[in-house]
N, C-alpha and C positions, 0 to 999 in steps of 0.2 A: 063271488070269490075270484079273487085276479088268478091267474096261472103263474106258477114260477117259474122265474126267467130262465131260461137255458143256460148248463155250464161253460165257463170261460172255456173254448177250445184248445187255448196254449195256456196255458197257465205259468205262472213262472214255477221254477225248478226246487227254489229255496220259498213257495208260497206256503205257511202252516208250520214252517221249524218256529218253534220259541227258541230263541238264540239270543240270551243276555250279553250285550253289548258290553265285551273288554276290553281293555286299552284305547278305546274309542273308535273300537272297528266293528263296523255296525253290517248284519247279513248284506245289505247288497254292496257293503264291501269287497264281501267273498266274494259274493255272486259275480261282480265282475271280472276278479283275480283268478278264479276258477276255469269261467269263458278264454280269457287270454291262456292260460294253461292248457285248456282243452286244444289251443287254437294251435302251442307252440308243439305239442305232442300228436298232432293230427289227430285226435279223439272227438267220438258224440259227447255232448254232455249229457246226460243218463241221470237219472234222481237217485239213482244207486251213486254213481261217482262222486255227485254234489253232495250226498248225503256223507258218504267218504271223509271227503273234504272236510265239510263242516264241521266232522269230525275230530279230525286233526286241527281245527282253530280251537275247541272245543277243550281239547286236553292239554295242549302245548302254548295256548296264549293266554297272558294272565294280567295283572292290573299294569304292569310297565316291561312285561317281555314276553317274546313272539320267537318262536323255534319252529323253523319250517326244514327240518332238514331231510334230504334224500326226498325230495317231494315231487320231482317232476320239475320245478321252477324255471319255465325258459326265459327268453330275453324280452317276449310279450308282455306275461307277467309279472317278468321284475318289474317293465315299464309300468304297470298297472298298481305293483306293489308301491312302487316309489309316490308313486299319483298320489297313493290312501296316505304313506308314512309323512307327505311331504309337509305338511302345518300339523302334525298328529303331536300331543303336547302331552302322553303319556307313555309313550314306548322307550325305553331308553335299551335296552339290550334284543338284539336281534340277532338271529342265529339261521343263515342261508350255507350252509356247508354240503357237500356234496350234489348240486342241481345242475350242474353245467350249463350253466344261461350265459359261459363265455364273456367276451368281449363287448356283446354291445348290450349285454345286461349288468356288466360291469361300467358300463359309460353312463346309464340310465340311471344307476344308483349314485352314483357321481355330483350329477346333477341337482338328486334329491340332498346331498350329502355337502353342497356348498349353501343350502338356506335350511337344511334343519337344524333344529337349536337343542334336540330333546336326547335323541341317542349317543350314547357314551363307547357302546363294545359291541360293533361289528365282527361278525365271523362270516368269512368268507372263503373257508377250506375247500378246497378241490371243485373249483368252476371253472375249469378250463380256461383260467383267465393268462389271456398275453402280455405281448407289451405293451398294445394300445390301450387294454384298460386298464393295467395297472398304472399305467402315467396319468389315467384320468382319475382315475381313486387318490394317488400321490398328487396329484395338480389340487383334487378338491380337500384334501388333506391340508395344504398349504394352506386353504381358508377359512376350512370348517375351527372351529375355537373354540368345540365341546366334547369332539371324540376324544375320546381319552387312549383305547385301546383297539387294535385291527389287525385281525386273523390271515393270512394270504398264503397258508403255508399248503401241502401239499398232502393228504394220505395217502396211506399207500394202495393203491391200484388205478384205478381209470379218474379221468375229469382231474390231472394235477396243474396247476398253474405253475407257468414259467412267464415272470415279468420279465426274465433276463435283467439284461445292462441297462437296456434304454427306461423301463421302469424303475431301474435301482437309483439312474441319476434325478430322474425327478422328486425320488424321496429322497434323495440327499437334498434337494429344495425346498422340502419340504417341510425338512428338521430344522433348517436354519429358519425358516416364517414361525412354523407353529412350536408355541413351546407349552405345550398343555398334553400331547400325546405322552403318555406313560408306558405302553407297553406295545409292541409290536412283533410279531410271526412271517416270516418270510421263509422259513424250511423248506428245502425242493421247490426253488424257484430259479435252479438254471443264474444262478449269479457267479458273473466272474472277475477276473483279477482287478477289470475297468469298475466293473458296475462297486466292489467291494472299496476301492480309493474313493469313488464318489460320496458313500457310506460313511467311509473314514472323517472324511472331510465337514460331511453336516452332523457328526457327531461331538467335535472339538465344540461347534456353534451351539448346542443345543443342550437346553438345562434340566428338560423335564425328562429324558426316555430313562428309562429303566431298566427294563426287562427288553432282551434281542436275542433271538431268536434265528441263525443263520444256518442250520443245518443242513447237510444233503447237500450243500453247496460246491463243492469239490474246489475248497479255495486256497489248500495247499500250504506251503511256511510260505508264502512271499502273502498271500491272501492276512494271515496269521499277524506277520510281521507288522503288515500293513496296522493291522488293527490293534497290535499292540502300543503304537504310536498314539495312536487314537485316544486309548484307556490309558493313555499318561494324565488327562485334562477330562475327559468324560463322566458324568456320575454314575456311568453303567451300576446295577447292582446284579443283575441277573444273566449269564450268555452263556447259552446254549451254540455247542461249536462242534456237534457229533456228526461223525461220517463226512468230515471232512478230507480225508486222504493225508495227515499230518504226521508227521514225524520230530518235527524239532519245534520246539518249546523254551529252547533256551532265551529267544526274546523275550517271550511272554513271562516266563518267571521272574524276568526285572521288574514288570511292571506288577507281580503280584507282593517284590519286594519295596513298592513304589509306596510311601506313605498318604500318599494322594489318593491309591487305590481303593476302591471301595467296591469292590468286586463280596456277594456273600453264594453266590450262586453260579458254578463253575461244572459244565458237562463237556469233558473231552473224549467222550466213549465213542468204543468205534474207529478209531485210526489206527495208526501205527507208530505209535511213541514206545521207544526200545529204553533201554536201562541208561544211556545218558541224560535224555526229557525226564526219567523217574527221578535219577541225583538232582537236576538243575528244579522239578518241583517238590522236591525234599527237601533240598535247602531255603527253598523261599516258602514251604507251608509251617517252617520252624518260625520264621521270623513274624508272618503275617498275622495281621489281628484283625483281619474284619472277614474270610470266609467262612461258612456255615457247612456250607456242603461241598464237596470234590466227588466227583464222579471219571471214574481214570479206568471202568469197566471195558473188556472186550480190546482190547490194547496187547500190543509185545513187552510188556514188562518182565525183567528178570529177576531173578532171585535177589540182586545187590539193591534194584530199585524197589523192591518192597522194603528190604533192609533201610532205607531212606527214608521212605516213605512214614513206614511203623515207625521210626527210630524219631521222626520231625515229631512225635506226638507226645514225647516228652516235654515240650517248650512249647506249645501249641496250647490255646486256652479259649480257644471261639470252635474248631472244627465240630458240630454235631454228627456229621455224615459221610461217611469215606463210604465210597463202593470201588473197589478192587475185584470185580467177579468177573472170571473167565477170561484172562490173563495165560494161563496154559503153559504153566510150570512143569519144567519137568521133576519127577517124582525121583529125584537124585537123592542117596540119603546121605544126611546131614548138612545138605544146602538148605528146604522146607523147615530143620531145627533154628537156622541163623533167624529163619523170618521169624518163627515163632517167640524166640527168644528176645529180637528188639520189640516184639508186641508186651511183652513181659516185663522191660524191663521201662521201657515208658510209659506204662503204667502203674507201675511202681512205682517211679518217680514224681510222676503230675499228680498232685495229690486236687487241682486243679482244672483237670479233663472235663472239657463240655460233651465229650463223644457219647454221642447215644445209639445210632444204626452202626455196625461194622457188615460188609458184604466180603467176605472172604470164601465164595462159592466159585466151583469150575476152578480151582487150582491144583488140585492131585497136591495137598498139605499132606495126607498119611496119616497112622492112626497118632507118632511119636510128636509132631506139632501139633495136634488136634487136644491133644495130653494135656500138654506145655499150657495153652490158654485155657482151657476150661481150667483146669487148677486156679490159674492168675485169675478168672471170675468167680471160683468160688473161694477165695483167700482172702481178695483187696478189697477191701470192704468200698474203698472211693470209687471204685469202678459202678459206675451205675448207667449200663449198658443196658439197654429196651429192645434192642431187636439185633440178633447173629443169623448170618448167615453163610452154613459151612456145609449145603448144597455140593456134590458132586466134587469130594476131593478122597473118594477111595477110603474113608472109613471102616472099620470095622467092627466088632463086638467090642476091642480090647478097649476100642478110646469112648464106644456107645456107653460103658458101663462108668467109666470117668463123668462124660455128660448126665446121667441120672443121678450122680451122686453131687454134682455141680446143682441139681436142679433144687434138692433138700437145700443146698446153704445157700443160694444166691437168690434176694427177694426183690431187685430191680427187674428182672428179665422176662419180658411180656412175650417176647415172640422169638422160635426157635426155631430154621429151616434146616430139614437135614434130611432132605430127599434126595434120592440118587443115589445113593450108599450101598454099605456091602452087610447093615447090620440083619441080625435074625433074629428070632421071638427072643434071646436071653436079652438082648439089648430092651425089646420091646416090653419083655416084663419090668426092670429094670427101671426104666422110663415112666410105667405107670404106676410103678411105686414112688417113684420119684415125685411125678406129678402131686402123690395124693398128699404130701406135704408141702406141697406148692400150691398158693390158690390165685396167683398172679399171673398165670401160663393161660394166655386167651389163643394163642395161636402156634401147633407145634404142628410141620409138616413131616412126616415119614411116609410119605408118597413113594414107590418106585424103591421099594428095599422089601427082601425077606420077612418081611413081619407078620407074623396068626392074622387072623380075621378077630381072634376072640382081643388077641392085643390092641387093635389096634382101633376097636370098638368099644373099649376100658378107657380109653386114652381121650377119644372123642366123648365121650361121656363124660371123662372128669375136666375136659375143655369147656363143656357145655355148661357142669355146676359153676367152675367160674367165672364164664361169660355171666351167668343169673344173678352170682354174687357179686360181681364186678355190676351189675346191669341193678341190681336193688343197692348197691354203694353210691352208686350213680345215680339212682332215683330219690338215694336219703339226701346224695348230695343237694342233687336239683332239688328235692323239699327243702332243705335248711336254706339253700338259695333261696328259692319262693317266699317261706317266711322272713329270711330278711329282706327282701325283697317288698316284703309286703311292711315291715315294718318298719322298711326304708319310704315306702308309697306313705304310711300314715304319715310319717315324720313329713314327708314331702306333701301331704296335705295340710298338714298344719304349718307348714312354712309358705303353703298355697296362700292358708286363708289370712295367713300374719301377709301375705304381699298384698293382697288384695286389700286388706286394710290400708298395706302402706300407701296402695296406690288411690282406694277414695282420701287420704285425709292427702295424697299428693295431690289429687284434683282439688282438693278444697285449698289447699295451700295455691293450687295454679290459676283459683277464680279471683280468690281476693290479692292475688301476685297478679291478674290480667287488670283489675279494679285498680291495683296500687300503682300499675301501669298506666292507665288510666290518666290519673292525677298524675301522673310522671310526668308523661306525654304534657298535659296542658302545662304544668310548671315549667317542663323545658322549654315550650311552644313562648312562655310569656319571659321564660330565662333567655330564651333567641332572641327577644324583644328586646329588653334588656342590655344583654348583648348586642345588638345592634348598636343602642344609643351609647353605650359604654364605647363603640370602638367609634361612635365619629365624637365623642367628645375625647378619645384618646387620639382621633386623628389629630383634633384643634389643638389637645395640648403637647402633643409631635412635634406639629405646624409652630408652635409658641416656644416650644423647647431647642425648636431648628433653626428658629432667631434667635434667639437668646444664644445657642450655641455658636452664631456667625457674630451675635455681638462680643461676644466674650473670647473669640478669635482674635475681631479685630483689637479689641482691649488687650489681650496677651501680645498679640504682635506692637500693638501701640508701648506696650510694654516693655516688651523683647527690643524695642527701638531705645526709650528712653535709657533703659540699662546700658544698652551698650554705648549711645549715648557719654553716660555719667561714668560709664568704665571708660571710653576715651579721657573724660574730660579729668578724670582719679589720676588716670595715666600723665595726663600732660602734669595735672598739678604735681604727680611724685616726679616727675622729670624736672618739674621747676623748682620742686622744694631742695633737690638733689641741684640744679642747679646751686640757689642760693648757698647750699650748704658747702658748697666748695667755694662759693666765692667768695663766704665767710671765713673757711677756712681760709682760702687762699689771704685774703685781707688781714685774719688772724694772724699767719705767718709774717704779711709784712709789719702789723702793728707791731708785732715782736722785734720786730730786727728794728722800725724806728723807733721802737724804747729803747731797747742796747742802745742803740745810737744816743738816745735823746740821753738816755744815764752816762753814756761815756763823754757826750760834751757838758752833761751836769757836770760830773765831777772835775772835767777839766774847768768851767764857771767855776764852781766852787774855790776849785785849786788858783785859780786865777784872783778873784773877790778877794781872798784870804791875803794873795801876794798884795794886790792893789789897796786895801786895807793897811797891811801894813807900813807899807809904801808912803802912800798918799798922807795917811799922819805926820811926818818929816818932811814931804821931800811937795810941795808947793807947785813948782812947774811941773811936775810928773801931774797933776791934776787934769791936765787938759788930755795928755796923752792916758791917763785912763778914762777918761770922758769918751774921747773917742773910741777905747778900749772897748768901753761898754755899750755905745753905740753899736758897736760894730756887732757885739754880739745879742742886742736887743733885736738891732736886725737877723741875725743867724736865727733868734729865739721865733719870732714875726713870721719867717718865711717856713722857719718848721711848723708854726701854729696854722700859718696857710694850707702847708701840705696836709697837714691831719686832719684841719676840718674838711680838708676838701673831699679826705678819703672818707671818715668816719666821724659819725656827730661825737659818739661814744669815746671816741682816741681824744679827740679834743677837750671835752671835760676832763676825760682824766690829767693831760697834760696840763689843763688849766690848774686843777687842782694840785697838781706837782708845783707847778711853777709857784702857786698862790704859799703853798710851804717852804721855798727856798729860797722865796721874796725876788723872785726876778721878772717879777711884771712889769707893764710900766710904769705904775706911782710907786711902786718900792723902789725902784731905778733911780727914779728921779729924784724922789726924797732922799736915798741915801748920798746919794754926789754933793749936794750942798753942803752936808753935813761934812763930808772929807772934804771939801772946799775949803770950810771954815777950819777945822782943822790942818788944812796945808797951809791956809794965810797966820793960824795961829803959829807954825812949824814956822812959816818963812819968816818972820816977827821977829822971832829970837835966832838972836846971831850964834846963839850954842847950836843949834840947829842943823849949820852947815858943815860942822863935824860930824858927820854921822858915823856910826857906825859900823864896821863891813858887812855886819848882818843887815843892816839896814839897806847898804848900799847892792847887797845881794839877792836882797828880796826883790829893790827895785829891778836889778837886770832882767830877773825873775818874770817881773809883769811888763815890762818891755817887749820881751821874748816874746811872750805868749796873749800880747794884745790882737793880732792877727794871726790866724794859725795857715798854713801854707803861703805864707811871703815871706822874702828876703829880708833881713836885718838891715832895714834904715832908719835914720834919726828922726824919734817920732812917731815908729811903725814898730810892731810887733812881728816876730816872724810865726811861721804854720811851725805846728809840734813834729820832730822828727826831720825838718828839714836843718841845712849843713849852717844857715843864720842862726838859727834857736841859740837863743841866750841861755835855753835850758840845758843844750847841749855840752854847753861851753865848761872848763872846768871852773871850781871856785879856788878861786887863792887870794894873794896879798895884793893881784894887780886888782881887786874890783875896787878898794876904797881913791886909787889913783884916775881909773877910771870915769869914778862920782866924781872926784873934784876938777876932773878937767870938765867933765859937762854944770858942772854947777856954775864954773866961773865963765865959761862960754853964754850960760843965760843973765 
């Protein structure tokens, strides 16, 4: 048999704990976050201390959060802690508050805090942290893009952080990069007039913060003002602005009148806001519609600004939560009746009231206002008020026994403070009679007043039965939950198994939909083919259509030629037709005027024929001279015939045709001269003959005259018509038969 080997001499510290692995922090996790600790505290590690420890991982870390607080955590250990948290993919809330690991455990988290991805709400209350870590927390803040929420405020006593200014401006950098943080604490951290502008500033930039947290900051009305500015454009909903050292508010009530404003979460406790700040937040908590709570506790308020105050809660239909507690009223009488009276009478009015807490403690009211509301809760039936608090205002029996009797009628009111008082056992009996008709009273303090032991162990006893009945309400409730709940689960399992249905016949629908893709695919694949050949025989007939379209250019142009062309040549013809047509006309007019013509020397022919006809029958040698007579004007007839054919073929027919009707061509010419021939030889024949007439002899003058028309009167010759020879001219008398007979005997 071998011998057994000797035990380990050092053994490890944490060798033999069973320690189920939380958050993914595994014992030699601790083991070495311990060491470091040991290291920053100057301590042994001892298997008592590690046992300690491991104890506090034990109780305080759980599947996604870790609470190590008041633990000793120096700047080793933070570095050690950060090492474990830094890829750790199941911690999201961590809680390091009160360790004092300082500045350069605040740099070492920093670090871990620009590449973890997993924690959301850091606390890191009272570690002595400066300005240089809080710039490095703010610088990793600017990059981390998961923390949501971070603690940096200050508790009260040792180990408080003050970033000061030079950390306030890097979280003003901060706001402006990251827009995912929601909620931030900065309480007692030494910030002033500079550090609270730079605030101001990344708060305009910044869409996600919420909740801030400024308190203890001593930053004054100009701190105030500044921030008021801010909350014109900001989505603040939450700010905390206590022990600040403030007095005037009258900025900041603009912007609670700001419709922009979305303020529901308002603590201005702790300053010095006197009865003008009360008017100016009386006037704007009438008007406003998105705060919830006001906190205006531990302030200089006067009797006129509670009057304001109470009186804004008439027209007020969002406030749940006023606290007005210890204000420090003097106990003047009938100034505490005004306050209680505008509590009275807007109440009365707002039939509307969201108000559920009222804190009206530490004001020296008296028993005569104390009256005044307790009446107005147990009369208005809308008043559905949950929690009073009338704490230390000089009570007595007279108004204790009003509140008991307040207690029987009014069935909203859960919780009643009224410690500090002046009441005694009748109040107290009073009270637990009250109570025993009441089963909604979970919480009634009568702390710190005259009351029995036996009273005031009735009272807590019948608190107790309805805490039980309150607590078995709550349990039926939670059951009738549960079974709906459960019968919300079946319904939800059967909507389970109808999805899961839907989801195998969607698989089924997505096999033969990948199948009909499938065949898609090659169809498109042989439709691209297709397509191909499609678009080079749509190139060719492009290619065919892109001649055809230059042929049919040039054919339109050939076109657009020949037109204009034929419209030239339209043109010249209407300019020649328009010619002709005037030179017709023009022709026309003279045809005109040589017919006038040609009818006035007709008629003169005619007139003349007729004379030499007559004539000619008697008178023998008058034969020759109308021979020539009629020459004369055969020719006049010739030369007019010249001119007319020359002008117009058409004038010339017609004149042919004139003349061929009034026989004075020239075989009518001719053949009629013979004929008066033989008749002037038959005239000269007979010697009666040579007596003519005077008509005879007048006719001859007649055609004398008018054998030549524009000449002179000579023997032989005719004269022109109208001249001073014309025989026409001449008068007829007895001298013309004297005249015949001298020319007769002269031939």
């Amino acid at each position: 048999m071998q011998p057994r080997p000797p035990p380990n001499p050092h053994p490890a510290p944490w060798a033999g704990f069973t320690y189920e692995t939380r958050g993914g922090i595994t014992p030699s996790h601790i083991h070495s976050i311990f060491e470091a600790k040991a290291l920053d505290l100057g301590l042994l590690t001892t298997f008592e201390r590690e046992d300690r420890f491991f104890e506090i991982f034990r109780k305080n870390c759980t599947h996604n959060k870790l609470v190590l607080e008041k633990c000793g955590i120096g700047p080793r250990a933070t570095s050690q802690l950060s090492r474990v948290l830094l890829r750790n993919p199941y911690i999201t809330f961590l809680f390091l508050n009160g360790n004092n690991f300082k500045d350069e455990g605040a740099i070492e988290l920093a670090r871990m805090l620009r590449r973890n991805t997993t924690i959301t709400h850091l606390d890191l209350r009272s570690n002595g942290i400066g300005g240089s870590g809080g710039a490095a927390l703010m610088q990793a803040l600017s990059e981390n893009k998961h923390l949501t929420s971070l603690d940096l405020s200050s508790l009260t006593g040792i180990f408080r952080n003050h970033i000061s200014d030079s950390g306030s401006t890097v979280f003003a950098m901060a706001l402006r990069d990251n827009q995912v943080v929601h909620s931030v604490s900065l309480n007692g951290n030494g910030i002033g007039l500079y550090g609270i502008q730079a605030i101001a500033s990344g708060m305009i930039e910044n869409y996600s913060l919420r909740i801030l947290d400024l308190g203890s900051n001593n930053l004054r009305n100009e701190g105030l003002k500044t921030l008021a500015r801010a909350l014109m454009f900001a989505p603040l909903e939450r700010l905390t602005l206590s022990r600040n050292n403030i007095d005037d508010v009258l900025d900041f009530s603009v912007v609670l009148l700001s419709p922009n404003c979305r303020l529901k979460y308002l603590d201005l406790s702790d300053n010095r806001i006197k009865n003008d700040g009360g008017n100016a937040l009386g006037a704007a908590l009438a008007k406003n519609t998105s705060l919830t709570h006001l906190d205006l506790s531990d302030n200089e308020l006067g009797t006129q600004a509670f009057k304001d105050i109470l009186g804004a809660l008439s027209d007020n239909t969002t406030l749940k939560t006023l606290n007005l507690n210890r204000n420090k009223l003097e106990n003047i009488p009938g100034q505490t009746l005004i306050i209680a009276q505008s509590f009275t009478d807007a109440m009365t009015q707002n039939h509307n009231t969201k108000l559920r807490r009222l804190d009206l403690g530490g004001n020296n009211l008296g028993d005569d206002s104390a009256k005044i509301i307790v009446k107005t809760l147990a009369k208005v039936p809308t008043i559905k008020l949950n929690s009073l608090d009338l704490s230390s205002n000089v009570l007595s029996d007279v108004s204790g026994l009003e509140i008991a009797a307040m207690l029987q009628e009014n069935k909203h009111l859960t919780a009643l403070s009224l410690r500090n008082n002046e009441f005694h056992n009748e109040t107290g009996e009073a009270l637990k009679k009250g109570m025993d008709s009441n089963d909604r009273i979970i919480l009634l303090d009568i702390t710190f007043n005259d009351i029995s032991y036996k009273s005031f162990s009735g009272i807590e006893r019948i608190i107790e039965i309805n805490k039980r009945k309150l607590t078995r309400t709550k349990a039926q409730s939670f059951r009738d939950e549960i079974n709906r709940l459960l019968a919300q689960e079946v319904r939800l399992g059967q909507t389970r198994i109808a999805i899961q249905n839907q989801i195998e016949a969607r698989k089924q629908a997505e096999a033969l939909a990948e199948a009909e893709l499938v065949i898609l695919n090659k169809e498109r694949d042989e439709g691209d083919a297709q397509k191909q050949e499609i678009q080079s025989e749509m190139e060719l007939v492009q290619a065919d259509i892109q001649a055809i379209k230059t042929e049919l250019e040039g054919l339109i142009a050939e076109s657009h030629a020949r037109k204009s062309q034929h419209d030239m040549e339209m043109k010249l013809e209407e300019s020649r037709k328009e010619r002709q047509s005037r030179e017709l006309y023009e022709l026309h007019t003279a045809t005109q005027k040589k017919n006038a013509e040609f009818e006035k020397y007709k008629t003169e022919e005619a007139r003349v024929l007729e004379a030499a006809k007559s004539t000619l029958s008697g008178d023998k040698l008058m034969n020759n001279q109308v021979k020539s007579d009629f020459r004369f004007f055969e020719d006049q007839i010739a030369s007019l015939n010249a001119r007319l054919e020359a002008t117009n073929p058409k004038v010339r027919r017609n004149l042919s045709k004139e003349a061929s009707k009034t026989g004075l061509t020239r075989s009518n010419t001719s053949k009629a001269i013979p004929r008066n021939n033989s008749k002037l030889s038959r005239t000269n024949s007979k010697p009666a003959a040579v007596k003519s007439s005077p008509s005879r002899s007048s006719s001859k003058g007649n055609v004398l005259s008018s054998s030549k028309p524009g000449t002179a009167s000579k023997p032989g010759t005719a004269s022109k018509p109208g001249t001073a020879g014309s025989l026409s001219d001449k008068p007829r008398g007895p001298t013309a038969p004297a005249a015949r007979t001298k020319s007769t005997k002269k031939k």
